[in-house]
C-alpha positions in Angstrom: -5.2 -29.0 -68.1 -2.8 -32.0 -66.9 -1.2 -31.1 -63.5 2.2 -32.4 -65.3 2.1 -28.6 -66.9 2.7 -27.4 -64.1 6.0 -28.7 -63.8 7.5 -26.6 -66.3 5.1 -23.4 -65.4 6.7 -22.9 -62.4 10.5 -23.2 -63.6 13.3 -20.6 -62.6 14.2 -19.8 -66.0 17.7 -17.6 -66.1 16.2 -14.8 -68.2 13.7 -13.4 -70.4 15.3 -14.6 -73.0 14.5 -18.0 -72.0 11.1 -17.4 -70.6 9.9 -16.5 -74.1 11.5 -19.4 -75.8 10.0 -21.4 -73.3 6.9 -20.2 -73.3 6.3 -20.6 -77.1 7.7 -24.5 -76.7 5.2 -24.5 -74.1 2.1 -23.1 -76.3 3.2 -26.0 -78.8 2.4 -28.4 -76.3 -0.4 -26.7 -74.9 -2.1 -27.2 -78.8 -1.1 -30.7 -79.0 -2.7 -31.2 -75.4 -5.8 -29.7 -76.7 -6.2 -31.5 -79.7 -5.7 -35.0 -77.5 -7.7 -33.7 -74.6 -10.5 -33.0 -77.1 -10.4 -35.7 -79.2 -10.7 -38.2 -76.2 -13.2 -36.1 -73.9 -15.6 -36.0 -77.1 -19.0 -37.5 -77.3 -18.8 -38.7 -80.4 -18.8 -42.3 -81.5 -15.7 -41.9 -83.3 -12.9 -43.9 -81.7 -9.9 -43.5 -84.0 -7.6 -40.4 -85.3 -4.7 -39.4 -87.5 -2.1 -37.4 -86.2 1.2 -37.5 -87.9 2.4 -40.9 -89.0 0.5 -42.5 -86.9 -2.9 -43.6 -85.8 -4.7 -43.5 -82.1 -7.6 -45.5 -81.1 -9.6 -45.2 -77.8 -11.4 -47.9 -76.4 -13.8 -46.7 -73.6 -14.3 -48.9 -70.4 -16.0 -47.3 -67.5 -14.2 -43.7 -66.4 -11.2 -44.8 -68.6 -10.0 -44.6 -72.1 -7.5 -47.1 -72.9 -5.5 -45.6 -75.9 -3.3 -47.7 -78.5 -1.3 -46.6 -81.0 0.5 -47.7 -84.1 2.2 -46.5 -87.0 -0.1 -45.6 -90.0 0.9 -48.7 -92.7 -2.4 -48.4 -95.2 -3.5 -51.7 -94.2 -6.7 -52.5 -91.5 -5.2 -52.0 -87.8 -5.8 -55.2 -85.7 -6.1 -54.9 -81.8 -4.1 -56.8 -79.7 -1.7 -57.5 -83.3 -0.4 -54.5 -84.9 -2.1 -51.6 -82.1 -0.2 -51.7 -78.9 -1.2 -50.3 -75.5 0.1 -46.0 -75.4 -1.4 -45.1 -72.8 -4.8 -44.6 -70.1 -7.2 -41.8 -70.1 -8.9 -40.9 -66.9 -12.4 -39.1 -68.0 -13.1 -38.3 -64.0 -9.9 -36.0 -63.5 -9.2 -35.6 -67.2 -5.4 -36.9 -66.4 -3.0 -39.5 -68.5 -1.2 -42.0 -67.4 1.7 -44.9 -68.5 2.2 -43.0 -71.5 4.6 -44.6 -73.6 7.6 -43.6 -75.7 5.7 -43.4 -79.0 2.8 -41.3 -78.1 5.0 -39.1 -76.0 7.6 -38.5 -78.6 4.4 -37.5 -81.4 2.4 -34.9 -78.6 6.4 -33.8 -78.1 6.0 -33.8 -74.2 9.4 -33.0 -72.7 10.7 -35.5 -70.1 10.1 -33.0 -67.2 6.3 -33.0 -68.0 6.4 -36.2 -65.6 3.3 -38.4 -66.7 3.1 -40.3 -64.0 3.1 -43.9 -64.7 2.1 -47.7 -62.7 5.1 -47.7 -60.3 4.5 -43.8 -59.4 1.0 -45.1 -58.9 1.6 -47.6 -56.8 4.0 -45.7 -54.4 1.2 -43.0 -53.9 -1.0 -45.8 -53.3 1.2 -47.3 -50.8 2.2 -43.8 -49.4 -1.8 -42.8 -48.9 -2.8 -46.4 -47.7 -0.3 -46.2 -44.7 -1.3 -43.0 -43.6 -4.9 -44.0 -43.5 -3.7 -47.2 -41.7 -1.8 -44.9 -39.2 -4.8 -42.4 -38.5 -7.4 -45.8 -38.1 -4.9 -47.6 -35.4 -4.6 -44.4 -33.4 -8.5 -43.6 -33.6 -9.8 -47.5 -33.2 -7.2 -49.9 -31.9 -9.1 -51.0 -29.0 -11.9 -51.5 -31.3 -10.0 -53.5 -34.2 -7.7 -55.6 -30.9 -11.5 -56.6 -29.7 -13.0 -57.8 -32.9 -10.3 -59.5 -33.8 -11.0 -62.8 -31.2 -6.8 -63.1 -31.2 -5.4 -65.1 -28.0 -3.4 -63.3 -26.0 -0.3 -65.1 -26.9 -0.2 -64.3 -30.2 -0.6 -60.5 -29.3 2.7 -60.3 -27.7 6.1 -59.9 -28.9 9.0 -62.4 -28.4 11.8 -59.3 -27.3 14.9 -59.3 -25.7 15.3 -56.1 -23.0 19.1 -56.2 -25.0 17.3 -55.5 -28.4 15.1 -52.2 -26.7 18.1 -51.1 -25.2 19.7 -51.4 -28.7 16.9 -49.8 -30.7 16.6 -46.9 -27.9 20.1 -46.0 -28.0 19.8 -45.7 -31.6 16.9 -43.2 -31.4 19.6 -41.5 -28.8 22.1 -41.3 -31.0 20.4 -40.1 -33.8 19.2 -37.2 -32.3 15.4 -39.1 -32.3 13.1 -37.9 -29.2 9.7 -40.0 -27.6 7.0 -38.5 -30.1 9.5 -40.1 -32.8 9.3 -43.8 -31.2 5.9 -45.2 -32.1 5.1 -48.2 -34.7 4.1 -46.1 -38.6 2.8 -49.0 -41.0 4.5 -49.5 -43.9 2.4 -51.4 -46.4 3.9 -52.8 -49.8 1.4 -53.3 -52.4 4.7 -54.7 -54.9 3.4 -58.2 -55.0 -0.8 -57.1 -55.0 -1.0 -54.2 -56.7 -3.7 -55.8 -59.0 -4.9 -54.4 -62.8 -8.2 -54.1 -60.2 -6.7 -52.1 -57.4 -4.7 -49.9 -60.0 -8.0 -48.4 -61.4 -9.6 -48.1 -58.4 -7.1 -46.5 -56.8 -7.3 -43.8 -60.0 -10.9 -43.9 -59.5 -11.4 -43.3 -56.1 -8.2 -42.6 -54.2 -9.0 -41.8 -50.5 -11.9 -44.1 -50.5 -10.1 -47.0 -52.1 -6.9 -46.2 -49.8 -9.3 -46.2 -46.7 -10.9 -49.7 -47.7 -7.4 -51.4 -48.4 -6.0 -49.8 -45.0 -9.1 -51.1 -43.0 -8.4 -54.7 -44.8 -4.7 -54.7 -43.9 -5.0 -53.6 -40.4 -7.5 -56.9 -40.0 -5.6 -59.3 -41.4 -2.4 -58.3 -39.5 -3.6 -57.8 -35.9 -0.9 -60.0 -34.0 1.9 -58.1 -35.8 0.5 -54.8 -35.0 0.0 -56.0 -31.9 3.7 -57.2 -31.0 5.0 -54.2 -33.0 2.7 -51.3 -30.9 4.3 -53.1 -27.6 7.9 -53.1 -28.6 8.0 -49.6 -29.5 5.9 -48.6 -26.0 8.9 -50.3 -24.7 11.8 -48.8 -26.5 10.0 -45.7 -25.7 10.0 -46.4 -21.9 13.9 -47.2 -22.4 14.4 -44.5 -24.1 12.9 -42.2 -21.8 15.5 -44.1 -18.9 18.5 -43.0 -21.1 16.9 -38.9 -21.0 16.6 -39.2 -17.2 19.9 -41.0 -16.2 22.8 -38.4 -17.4 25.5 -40.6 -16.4 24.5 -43.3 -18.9 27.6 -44.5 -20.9 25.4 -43.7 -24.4 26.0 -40.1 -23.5 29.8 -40.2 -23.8 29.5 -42.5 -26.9 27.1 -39.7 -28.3 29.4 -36.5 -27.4 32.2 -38.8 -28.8 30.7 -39.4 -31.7 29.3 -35.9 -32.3 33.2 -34.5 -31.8 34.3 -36.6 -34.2 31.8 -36.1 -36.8 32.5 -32.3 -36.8 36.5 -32.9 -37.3 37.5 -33.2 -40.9 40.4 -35.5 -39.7 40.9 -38.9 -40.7 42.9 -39.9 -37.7 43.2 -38.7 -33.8 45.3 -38.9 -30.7 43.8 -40.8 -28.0 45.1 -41.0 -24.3 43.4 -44.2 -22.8 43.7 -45.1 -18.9 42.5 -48.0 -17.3 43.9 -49.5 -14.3 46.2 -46.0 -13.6 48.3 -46.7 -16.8 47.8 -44.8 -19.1 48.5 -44.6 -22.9 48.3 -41.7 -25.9 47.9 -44.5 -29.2 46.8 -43.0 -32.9 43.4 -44.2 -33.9 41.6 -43.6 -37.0 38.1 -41.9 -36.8 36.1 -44.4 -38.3 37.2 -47.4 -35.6 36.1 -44.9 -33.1 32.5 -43.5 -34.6 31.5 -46.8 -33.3 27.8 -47.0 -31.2 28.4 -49.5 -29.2 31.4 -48.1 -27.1 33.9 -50.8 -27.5 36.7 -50.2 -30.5 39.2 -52.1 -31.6 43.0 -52.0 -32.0 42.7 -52.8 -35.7 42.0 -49.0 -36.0 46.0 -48.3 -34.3 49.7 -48.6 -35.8 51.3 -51.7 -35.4 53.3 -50.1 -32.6 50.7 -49.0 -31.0 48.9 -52.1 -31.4 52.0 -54.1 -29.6 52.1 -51.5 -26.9 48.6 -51.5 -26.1 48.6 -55.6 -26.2 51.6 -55.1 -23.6 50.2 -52.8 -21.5 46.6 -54.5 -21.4 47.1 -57.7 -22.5 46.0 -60.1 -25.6 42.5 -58.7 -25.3 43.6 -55.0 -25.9 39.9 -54.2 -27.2 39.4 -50.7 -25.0 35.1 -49.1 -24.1 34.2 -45.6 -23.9 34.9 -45.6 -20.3 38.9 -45.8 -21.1 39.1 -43.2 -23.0 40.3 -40.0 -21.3 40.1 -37.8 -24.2 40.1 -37.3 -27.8 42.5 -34.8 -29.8 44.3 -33.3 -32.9 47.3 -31.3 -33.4 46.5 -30.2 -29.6 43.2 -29.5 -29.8 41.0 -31.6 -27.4 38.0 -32.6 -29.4 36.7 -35.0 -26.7 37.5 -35.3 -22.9 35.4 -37.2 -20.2 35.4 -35.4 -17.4 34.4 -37.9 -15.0 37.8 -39.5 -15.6 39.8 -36.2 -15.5 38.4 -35.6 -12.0 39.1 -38.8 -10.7 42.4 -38.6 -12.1 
């Protein structure tokens, strides 16, 4: 029947208790299903039924049936006046969709049935046509860059080497590795998706999702282009960072990491720069910071005035002063490379 059904099918229920009760609401639904499913799939010229208080009418255009429904009043039902849109029937996969209120509340389908509706729609389309989109640019990008006639100007990104290195050390620090660093379109059909492109999508699906993705990719060659280059060269950057261990983003990273697995809102830090050295209080959120440099705003005000008079007005500290990191005794965070030289 409707793959919404299966929603409730497949639910833990606590006991058999419940499994019973639920399985007789179920079988009400399953009737009320049948009479729609029937009603609507039939042959028959007849485009109207009764069913409660109210009245159903189906109007038939191509693989659909567009069903509208009003309250039964005695009088002569007008379209477009007293019948308002319920709902859409798809004769090729026998499914409903944008159900409304009304016609939901007389079948007495549960909330967890899940009709899907336009905007559910429209992210499978969107989901489906990027993934198409993705397999065609891997497959035929030379082929799609060579049709296009674009200069070779317009094919290239405008980048600063400071933005890769910021984008790679992201990927770093979230644990990211190389095969997660290439360009995944993300198309938005929010301002196109078209009464058009709604049923054909219904109709056909893959087909439909294939044509729009073939569309999309030709229309936007220069910024898939520009975007295909910048990740190649975060990539490359990224694979620097892997194969140069005493990087800085490795102590911000094992910093980070130490603090993320402390439950501690504040730490002790002993700083050193310049052979003096320093034990201040910081909180853990001044020092979760990416970039490597924290600031004092994150100390006491004592601490704050001693730093200032140990390292002057600019008391902002990096990564590379901090000798270690801990709490109640416990050294969460140490770089070596400064205990050594100590």
């Amino acid at each position: 029947m409707y793959a919404g059904m299966t929603v409730i099918c497949q639910g833990n229920f606590r006991n058999e208790q419940e499994q019973i009760k639920n399985a007789a609401y179920l079988g009400s639904i399953g009737f009320l299903y049948r009479e729609l499913f029937g009603r609507l799939e039939e042959t028959e010229t007849k485009s109207t039924w009764e069913n409660l208080d109210y009245t159903v009418v189906k109007v038939e255009q191509g693989n659909f049936f567009y069903l509208y429904l009003q309250k039964r009043t005695g009088k002569n039902l007008i379209l477009g006046n007293d019948l308002n849109f319920a709902g859409l029937f798809s004769k090729k996969n026998s499914s409903l969709y944008d159900v409304d209120e009304k016609l939901t509340a007389m079948l007495g389908l549960p909330e967890e049935m899940g009709v899907p509706n336009r905007a559910d729609i429209r992210k499978e389309a969107e989901r489906c046509i990027s993934q198409k989109a993705e397999e065609m640019l891997s497959a035929s990008w030379q082929d799609f860059l060579y049709q296009s006639g674009c200069d070779t100007k317009s094919l290239l990104p405008m980048v600063r080497r400071s933005e890769i290195r910021e984008r790679a050390e992201r990927y770093y620090l979230q644990n990211g590795s190389l095969a997660d660093i290439h360009f995944i379109p993300q198309i938005s059909l929010e301002a196109s998706f078209s009464d058009a492109i709604y049923l054909l999508f219904l109709e056909y699906g893959e087909q439909a999702a294939e044509k729009i993705a073939r569309q999309w990719i030709k229309r936007n060659i220069p910024y898939i282009s520009q975007q295909r280059i910048l990740y190649g060269c975060v990539r490359d950057e990224f694979r620097e960072i892997l194969d140069t261990p005493n990087d800085r983003i490795h102590k911000i990273k094992h910093l980070i990491q130490a603090l993320n697995e402390t439950r501690h809102k504040a730490v002790q830090v002993i700083l050193c720069r310049k052979k003096k050295v320093i034990q201040v209080n910081m909180s853990v959120e001044e020092l979760c910071n990416p970039k490597g440099y924290y600031s004092i705003r994150g100390c006491s005000q004592k601490d704050r005035a001693t730093l200032e008079r140990m390292f002057g007005k600019t008391a902002e500290f990096r990564i590379e002063d901090i000798q270690s990191v801990s709490y109640g005794g416990i050294v969460l965070y140490e770089n070596v490379a400064s205990r050594n030289a100590a």
